[in-house]
N, C-alpha and C positions, 0 to 999 in steps of 0.2 A: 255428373260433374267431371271435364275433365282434368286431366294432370298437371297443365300449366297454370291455372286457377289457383293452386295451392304446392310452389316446385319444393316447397320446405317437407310436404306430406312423403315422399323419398328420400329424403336426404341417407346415403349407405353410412355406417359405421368408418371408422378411421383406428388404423392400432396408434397404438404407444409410441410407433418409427414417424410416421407423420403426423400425430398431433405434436410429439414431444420438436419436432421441426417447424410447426406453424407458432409455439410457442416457444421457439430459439431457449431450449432447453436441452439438456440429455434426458433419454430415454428412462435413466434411472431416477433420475428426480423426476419426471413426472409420473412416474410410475408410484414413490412415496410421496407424492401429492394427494393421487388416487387414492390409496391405503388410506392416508390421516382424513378422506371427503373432504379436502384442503379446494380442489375441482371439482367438476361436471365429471363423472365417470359412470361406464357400466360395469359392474362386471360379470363375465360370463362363466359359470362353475363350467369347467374342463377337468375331470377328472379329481384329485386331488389339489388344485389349484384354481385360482381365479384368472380369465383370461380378462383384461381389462381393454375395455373398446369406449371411444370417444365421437363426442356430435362433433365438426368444426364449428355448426351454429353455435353451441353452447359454451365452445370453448372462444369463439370470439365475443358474447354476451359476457363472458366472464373476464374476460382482459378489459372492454371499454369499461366495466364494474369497477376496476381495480385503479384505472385510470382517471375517473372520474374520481374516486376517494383518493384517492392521492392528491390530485388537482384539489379537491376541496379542504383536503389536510392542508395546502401550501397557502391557498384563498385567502382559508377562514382562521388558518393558524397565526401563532402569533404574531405581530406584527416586527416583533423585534429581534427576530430570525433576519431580515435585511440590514439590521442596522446596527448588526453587530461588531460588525466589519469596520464602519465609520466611529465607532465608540472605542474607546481604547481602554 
C-alpha cells in the first residue's frame, strides 16, 4: 500500500506554539485545556514533566464538534432567545 492512499497515516505531531495558533489561543490556555482532557492531547513523559504534543486533524475534528454544538444550542434552543429584544 502506498503513502498517498492513506496521507492521514503520517500526519507529524504539533507542539503547544502551533496548535495553540491553529486554535487562535495562547499557548498557556491550551496547554490547561490539555491538563483538564478539555482537548485532543498527547502527552509525552520527559523527564519529571509532560511534554504535551497535538494531531491538527484532531484538533480541527474537535473545533467543527464544538461548532456544530453551538449551532445546534442556537437551532434547537429556545426560541425566545430572538425575541427578546422585540418583547419589552
Amino acid at each position: 500500500m502506498d503513502s498517498t492512499a492513506n496521507p492521514m497515516a503520517f500526519e507529524s505531531f504539533i507542539g503547544p506554539g502551533e496548535a495553540a495558533h491553529f486554535l487562535s489561543c495562547t499557548p498557556r490556555h491550551l496547554l490547561r485545556m490539555a491538563r483538564a482532557m478539555e482537548i485532543p492531547a498527547h502527552p509525552l513523559r520527559r523527564g519529571s514533566r509532560n511534554q504535551w504534543r497535538f494531531l491538527r486533524s484532531e484538533l480541527s475534528a474537535y473545533m467543527t464538534n464544538q461548532m456544530v454544538a453551538v449551532q445546534g444550542k442556537i437551532v434547537h434552543g429556545s426560541p425566545s432567545g430572538t425575541r427578546q429584544k422585540g418583547q419589552g
